[in-house]
DOVOLUM-499936 format. One record per residue: residue number from 1; residue in three letters; chain; y negated, x negated, z negated of N, C-alpha, C in turn. Coordinates in pm, 1 decimal, padded with zeros to 6 digits. Layout:
BEGIN
(NUM,"ALA","A",(Y,X,Z),(Y,X,Z),(Y,X,Z))
...
***
This chain:
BEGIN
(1,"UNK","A",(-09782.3,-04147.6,-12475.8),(-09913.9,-04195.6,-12434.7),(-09997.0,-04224.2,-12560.2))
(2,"UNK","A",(-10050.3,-04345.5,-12522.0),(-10119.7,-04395.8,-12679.3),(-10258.0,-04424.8,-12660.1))
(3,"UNK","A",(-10389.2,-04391.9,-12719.6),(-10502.7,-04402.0,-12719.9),(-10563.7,-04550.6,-12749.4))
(4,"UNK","A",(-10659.2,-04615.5,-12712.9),(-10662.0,-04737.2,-12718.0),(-10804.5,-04801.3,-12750.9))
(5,"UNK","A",(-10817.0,-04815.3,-12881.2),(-11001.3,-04891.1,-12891.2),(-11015.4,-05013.3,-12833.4))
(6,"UNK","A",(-11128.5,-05065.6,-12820.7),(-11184.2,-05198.0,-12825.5),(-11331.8,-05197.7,-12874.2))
(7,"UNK","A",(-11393.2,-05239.7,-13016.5),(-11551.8,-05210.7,-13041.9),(-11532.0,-05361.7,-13091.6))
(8,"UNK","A",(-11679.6,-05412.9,-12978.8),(-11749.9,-05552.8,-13024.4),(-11873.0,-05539.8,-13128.8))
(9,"UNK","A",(-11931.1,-05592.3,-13170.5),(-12058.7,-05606.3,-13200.1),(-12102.2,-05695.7,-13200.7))
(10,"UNK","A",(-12248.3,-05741.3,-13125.5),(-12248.8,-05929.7,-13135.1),(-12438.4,-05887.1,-13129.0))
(11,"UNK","A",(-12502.4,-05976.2,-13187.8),(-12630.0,-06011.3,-13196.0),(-12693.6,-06134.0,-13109.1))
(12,"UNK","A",(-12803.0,-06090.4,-13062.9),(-12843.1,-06206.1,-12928.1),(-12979.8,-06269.5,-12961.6))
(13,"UNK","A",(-13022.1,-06380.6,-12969.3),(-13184.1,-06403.9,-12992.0),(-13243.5,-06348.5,-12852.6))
(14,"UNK","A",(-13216.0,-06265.4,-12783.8),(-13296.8,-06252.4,-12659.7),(-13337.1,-06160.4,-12684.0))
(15,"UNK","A",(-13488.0,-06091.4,-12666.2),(-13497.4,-05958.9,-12590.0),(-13417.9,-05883.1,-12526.7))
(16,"UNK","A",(-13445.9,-05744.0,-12609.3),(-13332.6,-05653.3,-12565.8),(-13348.7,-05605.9,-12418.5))
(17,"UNK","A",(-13505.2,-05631.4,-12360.1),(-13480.6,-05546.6,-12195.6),(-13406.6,-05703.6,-12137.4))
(18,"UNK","A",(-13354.2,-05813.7,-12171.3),(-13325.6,-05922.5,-12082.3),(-13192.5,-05882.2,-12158.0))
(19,"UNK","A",(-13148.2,-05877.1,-12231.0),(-13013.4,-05826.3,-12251.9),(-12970.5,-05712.3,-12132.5))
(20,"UNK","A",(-12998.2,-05594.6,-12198.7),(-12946.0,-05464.6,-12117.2),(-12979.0,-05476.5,-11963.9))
(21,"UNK","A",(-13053.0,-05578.1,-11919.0),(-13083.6,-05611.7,-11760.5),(-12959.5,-05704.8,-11689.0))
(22,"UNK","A",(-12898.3,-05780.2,-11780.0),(-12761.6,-05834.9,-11785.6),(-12653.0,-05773.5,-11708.9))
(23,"UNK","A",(-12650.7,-05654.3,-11903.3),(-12497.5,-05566.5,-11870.2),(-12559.3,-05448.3,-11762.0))
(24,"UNK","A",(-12687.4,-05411.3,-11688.4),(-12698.8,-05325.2,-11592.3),(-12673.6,-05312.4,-11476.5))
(25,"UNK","A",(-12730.2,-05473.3,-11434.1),(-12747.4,-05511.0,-11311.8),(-12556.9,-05533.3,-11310.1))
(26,"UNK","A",(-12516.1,-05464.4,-11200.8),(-12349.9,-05478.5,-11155.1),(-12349.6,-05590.6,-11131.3))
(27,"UNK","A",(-12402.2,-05705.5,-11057.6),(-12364.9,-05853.6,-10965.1),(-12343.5,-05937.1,-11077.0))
(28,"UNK","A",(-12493.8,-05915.9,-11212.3),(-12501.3,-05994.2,-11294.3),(-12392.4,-05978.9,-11413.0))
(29,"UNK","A",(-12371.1,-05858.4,-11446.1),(-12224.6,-05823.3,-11530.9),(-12085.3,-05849.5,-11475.0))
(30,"UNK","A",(-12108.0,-05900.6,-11372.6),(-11944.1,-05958.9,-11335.8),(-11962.0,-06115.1,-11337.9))
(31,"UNK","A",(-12118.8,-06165.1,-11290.3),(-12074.5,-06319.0,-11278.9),(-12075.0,-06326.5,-11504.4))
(32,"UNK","A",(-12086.1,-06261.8,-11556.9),(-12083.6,-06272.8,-11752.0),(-11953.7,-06256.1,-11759.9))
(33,"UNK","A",(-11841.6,-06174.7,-11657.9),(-11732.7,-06125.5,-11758.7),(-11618.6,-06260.4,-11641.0))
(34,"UNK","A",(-11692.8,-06312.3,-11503.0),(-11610.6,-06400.5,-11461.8),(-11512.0,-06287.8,-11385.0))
(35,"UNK","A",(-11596.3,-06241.9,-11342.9),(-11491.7,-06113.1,-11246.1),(-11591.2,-06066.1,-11093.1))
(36,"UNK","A",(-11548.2,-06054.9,-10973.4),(-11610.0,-05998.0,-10866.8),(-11663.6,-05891.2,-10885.6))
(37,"UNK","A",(-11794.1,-05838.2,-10896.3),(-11790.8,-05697.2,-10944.0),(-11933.6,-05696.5,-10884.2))
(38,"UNK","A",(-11930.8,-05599.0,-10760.1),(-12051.2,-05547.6,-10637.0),(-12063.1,-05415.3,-10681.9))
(39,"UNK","A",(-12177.0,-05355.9,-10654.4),(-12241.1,-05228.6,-10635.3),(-12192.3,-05158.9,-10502.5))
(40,"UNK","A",(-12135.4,-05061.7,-10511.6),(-12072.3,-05000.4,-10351.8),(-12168.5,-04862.8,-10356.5))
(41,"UNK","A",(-12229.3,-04833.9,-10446.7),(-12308.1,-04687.6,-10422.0),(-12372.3,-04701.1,-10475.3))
(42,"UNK","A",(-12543.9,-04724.0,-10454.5),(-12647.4,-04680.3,-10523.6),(-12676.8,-04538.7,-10603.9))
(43,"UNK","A",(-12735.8,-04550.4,-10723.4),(-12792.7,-04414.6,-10839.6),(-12902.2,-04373.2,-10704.9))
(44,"UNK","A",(-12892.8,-04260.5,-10768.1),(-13013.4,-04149.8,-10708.1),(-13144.0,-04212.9,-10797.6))
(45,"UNK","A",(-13158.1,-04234.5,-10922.5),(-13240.6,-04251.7,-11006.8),(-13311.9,-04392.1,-10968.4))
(46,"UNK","A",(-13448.3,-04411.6,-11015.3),(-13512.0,-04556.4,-10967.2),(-13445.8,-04651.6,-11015.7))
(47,"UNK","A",(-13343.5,-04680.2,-11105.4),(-13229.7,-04776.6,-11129.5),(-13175.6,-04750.2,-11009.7))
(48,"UNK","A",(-13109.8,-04889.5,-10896.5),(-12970.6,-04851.1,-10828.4),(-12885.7,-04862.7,-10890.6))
(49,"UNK","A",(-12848.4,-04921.3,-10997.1),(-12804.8,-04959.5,-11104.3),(-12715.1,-04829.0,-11205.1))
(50,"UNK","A",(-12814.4,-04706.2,-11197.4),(-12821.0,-04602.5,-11290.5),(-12719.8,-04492.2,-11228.1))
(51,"UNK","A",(-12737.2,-04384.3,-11311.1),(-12636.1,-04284.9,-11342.5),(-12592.2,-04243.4,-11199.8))
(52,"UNK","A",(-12459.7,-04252.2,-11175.0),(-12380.9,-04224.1,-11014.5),(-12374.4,-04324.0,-10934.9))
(53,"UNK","A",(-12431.2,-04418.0,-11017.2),(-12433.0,-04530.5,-10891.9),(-12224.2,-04614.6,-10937.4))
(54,"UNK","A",(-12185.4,-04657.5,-10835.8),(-12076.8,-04717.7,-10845.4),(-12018.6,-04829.5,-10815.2))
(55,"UNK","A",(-11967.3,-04948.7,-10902.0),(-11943.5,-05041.9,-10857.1),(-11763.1,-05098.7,-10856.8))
(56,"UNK","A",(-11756.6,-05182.3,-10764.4),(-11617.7,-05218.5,-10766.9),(-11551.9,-05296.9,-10835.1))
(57,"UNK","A",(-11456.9,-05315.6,-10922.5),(-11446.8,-05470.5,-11001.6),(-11292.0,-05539.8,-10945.0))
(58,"UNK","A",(-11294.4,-05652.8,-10869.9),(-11193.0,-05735.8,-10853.5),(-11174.0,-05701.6,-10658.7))
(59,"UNK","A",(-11070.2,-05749.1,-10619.7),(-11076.5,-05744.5,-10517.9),(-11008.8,-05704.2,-10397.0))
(60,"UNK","A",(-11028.9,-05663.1,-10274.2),(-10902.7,-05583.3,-10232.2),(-10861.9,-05461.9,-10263.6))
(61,"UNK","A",(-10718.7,-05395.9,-10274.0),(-10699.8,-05290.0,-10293.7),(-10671.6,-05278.0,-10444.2))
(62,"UNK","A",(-10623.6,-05433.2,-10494.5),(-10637.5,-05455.4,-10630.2),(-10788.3,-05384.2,-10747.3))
(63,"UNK","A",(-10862.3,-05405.8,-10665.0),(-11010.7,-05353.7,-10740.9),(-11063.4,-05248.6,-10788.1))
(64,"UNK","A",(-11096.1,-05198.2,-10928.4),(-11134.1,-05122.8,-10963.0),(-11263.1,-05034.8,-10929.1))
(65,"UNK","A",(-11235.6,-04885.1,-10938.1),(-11425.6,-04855.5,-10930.0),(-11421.0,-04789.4,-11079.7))
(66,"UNK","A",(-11575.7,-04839.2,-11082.8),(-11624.5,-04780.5,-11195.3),(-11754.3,-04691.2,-11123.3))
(67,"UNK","A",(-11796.2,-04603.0,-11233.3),(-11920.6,-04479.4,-11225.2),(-11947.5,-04498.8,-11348.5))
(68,"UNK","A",(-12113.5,-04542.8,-11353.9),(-12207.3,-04465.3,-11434.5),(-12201.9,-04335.2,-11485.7))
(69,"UNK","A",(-12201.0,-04277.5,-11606.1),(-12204.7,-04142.8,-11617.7),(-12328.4,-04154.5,-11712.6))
(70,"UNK","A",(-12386.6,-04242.8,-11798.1),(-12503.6,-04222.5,-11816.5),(-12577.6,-04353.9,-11825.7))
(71,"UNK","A",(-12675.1,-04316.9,-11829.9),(-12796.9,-04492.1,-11826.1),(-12930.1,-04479.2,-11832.5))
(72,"UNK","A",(-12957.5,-04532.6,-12025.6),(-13107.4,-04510.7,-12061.0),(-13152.6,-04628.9,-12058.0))
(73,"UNK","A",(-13236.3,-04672.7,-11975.6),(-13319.2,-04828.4,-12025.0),(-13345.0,-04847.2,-12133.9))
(74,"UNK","A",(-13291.0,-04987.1,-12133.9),(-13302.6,-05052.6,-12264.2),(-13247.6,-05008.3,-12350.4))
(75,"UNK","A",(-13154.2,-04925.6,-12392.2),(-13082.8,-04835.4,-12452.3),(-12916.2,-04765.3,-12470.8))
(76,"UNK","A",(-12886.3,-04755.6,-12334.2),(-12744.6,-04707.8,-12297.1),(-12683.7,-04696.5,-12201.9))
(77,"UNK","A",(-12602.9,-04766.1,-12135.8),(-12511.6,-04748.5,-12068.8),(-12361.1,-04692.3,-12053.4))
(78,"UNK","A",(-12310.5,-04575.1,-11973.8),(-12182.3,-04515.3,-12057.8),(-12134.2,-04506.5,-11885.0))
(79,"UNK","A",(-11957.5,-04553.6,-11876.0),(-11905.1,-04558.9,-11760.1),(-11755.1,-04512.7,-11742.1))
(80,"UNK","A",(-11714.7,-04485.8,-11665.9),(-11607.7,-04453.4,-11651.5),(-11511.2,-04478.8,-11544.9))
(81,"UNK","A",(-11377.1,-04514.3,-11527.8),(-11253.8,-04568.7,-11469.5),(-11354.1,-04429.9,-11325.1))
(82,"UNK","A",(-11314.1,-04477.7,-11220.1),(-11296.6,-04378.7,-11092.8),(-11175.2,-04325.7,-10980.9))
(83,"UNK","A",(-11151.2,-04479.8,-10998.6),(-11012.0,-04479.6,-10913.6),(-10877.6,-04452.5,-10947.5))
(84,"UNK","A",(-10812.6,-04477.9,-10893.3),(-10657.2,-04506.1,-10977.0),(-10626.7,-04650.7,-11052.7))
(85,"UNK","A",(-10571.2,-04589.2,-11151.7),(-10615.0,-04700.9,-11254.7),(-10433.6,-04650.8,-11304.5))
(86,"UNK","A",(-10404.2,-04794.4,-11398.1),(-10271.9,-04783.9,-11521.2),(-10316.5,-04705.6,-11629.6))
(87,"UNK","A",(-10467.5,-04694.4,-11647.9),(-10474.7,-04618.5,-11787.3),(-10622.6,-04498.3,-11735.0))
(88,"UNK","A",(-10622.0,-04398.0,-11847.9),(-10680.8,-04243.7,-11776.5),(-10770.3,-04280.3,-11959.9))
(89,"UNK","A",(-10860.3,-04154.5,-11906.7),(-10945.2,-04113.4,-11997.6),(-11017.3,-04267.5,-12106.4))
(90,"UNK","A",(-11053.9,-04314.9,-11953.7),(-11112.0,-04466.3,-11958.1),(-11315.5,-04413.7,-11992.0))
(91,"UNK","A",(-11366.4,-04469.6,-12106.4),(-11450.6,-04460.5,-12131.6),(-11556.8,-04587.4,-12206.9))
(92,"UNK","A",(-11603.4,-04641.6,-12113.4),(-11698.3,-04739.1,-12178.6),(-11833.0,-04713.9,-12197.7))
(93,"UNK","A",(-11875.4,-04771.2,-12319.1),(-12038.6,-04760.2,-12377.8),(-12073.0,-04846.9,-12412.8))
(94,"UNK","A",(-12190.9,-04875.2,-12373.7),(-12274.7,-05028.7,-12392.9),(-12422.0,-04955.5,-12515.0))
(95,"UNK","A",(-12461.6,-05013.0,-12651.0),(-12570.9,-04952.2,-12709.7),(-12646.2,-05034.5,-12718.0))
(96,"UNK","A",(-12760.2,-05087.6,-12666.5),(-12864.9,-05199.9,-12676.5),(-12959.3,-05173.5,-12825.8))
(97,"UNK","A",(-12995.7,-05238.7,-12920.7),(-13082.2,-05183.3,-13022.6),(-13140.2,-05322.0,-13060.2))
(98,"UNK","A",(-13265.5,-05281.7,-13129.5),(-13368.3,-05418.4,-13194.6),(-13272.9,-05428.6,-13314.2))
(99,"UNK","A",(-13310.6,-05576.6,-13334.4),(-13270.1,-05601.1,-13513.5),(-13398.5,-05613.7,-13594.4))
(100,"UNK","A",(-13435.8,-05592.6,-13736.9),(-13601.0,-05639.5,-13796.8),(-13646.8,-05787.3,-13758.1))
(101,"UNK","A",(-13516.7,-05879.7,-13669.9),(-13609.4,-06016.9,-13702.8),(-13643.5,-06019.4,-13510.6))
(102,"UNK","A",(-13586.2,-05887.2,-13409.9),(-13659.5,-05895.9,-13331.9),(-13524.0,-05956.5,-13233.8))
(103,"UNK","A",(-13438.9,-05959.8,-13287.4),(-13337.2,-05983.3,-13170.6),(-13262.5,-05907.3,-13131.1))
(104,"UNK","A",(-13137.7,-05880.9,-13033.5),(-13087.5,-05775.0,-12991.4),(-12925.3,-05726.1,-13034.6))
(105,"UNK","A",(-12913.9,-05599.5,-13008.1),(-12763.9,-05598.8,-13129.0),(-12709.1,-05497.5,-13007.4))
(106,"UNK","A",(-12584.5,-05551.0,-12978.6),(-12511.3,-05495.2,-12846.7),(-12370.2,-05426.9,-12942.3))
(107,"UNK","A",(-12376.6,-05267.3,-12914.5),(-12244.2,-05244.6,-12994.5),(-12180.5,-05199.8,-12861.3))
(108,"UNK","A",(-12059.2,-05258.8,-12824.6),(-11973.8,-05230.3,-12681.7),(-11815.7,-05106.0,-12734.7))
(109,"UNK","A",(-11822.1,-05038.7,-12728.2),(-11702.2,-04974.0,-12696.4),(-11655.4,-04902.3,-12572.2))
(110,"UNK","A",(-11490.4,-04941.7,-12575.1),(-11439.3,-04923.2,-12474.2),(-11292.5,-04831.6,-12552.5))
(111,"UNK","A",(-11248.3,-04707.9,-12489.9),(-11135.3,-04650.9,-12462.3),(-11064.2,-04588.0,-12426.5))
(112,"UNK","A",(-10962.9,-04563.1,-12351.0),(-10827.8,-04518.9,-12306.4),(-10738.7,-04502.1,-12347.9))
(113,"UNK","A",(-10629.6,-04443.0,-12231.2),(-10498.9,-04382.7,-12283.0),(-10409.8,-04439.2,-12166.1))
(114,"UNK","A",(-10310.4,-04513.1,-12192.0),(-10237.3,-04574.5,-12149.9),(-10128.2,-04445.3,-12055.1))
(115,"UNK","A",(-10068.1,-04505.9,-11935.6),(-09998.7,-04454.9,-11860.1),(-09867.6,-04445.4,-11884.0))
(116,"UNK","A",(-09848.1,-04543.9,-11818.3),(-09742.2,-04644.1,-11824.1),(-09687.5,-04672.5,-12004.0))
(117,"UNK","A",(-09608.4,-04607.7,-12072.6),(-09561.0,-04620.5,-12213.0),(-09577.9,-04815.0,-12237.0))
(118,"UNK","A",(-09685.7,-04886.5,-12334.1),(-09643.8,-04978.5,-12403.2),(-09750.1,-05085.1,-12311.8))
(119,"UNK","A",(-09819.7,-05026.5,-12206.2),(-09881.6,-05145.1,-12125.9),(-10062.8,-05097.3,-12162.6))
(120,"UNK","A",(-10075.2,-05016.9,-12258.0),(-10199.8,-05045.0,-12306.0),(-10275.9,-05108.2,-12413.0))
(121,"UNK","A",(-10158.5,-05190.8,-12483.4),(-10165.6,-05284.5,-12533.3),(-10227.5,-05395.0,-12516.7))
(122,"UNK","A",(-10168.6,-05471.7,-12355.0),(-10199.2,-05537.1,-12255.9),(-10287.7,-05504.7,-12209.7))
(123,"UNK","A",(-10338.8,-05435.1,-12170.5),(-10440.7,-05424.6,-12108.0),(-10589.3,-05431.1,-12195.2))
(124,"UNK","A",(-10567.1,-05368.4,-12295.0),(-10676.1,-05351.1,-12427.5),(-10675.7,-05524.8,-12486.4))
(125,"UNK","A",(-10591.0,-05615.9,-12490.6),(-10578.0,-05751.8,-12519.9),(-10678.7,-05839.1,-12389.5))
(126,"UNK","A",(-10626.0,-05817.4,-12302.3),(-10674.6,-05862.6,-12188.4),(-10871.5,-05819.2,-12157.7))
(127,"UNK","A",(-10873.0,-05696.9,-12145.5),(-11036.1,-05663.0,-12161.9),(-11107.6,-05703.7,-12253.9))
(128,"UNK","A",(-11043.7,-05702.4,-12422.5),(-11124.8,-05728.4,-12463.8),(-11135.4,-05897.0,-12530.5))
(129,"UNK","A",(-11011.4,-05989.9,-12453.0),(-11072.8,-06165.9,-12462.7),(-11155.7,-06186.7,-12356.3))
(130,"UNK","A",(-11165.9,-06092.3,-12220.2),(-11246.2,-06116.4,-12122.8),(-11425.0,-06084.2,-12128.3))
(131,"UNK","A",(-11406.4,-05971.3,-12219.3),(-11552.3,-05906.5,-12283.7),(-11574.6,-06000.8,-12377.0))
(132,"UNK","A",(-11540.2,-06029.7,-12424.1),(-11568.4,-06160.7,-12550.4),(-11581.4,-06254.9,-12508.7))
(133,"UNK","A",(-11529.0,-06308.8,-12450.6),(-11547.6,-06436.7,-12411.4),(-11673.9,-06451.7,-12289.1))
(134,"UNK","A",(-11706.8,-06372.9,-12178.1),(-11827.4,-06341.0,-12103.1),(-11915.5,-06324.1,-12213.5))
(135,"UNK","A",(-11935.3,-06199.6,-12359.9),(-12033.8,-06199.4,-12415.4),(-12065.6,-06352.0,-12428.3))
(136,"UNK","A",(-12039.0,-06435.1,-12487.2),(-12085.3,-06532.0,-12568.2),(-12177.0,-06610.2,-12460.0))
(137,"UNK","A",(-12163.7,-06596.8,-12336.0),(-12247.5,-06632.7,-12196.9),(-12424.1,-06592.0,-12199.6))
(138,"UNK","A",(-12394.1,-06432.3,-12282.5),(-12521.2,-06374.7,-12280.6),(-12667.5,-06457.9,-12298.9))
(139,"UNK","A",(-12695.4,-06536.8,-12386.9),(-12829.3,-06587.2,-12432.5),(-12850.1,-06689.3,-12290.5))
(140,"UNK","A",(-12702.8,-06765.1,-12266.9),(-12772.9,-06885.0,-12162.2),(-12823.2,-06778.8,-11978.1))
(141,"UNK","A",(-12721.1,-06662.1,-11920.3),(-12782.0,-06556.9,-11839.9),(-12842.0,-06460.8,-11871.3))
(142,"UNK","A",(-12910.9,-06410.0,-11974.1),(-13011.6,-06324.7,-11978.7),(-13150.1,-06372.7,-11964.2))
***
């Protein structure tokens, strides 16, 4: 079993609360990454969005859930695999921060531990041309 990074870093001319309102809102972070991805459980917290709340990604029995495990406005988002998944000790973090000229600096990490010997490779290839390639969406949907 092999441990698996993925860290972006990308800079946005937008405002950081129209950024992190992006990657928060579940409906709006799937039409960025080009994936089905609904809210199935509202947060307790005035975010529905926020910590416990859970959303599904893809479709059918095929579809993932994810959980919030933490969520600071404007600030942090941290999530985790729920379901049965190919890979365990699945951990994603979103860090929203100002830059001095006033624009926004998104550091994304994502990682796991592969199941299945040799297919977290694949999978870590696959998430992160799909995260990349949705980021670059950010300035024209935020």
């Amino acid at each position: 079993m092999a441990m698996y990074t993925i860290e972006i870093k990308e800079t946005f001319e937008v405002p950081r609360d129209r950024v992190f309102a992006l990657f928060a809102d579940h409906h709006r972070f799937g039409k960025l990454l080009g994936a089905p991805i609904k809210r199935i459980k509202d947060s307790d917290q005035a975010d529905p969005n926020g910590i416990g709340s859970v959303r599904k990604i893809g479709i059918g029995p095929l579809g993932l859930k994810e959980t919030v495990l933490n969520f600071e406005p404007d600030t942090l988002i941290e999530y985790t695999i729920t379901s049965m998944s190919p890979i365990r000790n699945h951990i994603g973090r979103i860090l929203f921060e100002d830059t001095p000229e006033g624009h926004t600096r998104i550091h994304y990490t994502i990682s796991f531990e592969d199941i299945v010997p040799f297919t977290g490779k694949v999978v870590r290839n696959a998430l992160e041309q799909g995260i990349r390639r949705g980021i670059k969406r950010v300035p024209e949907l935020a």
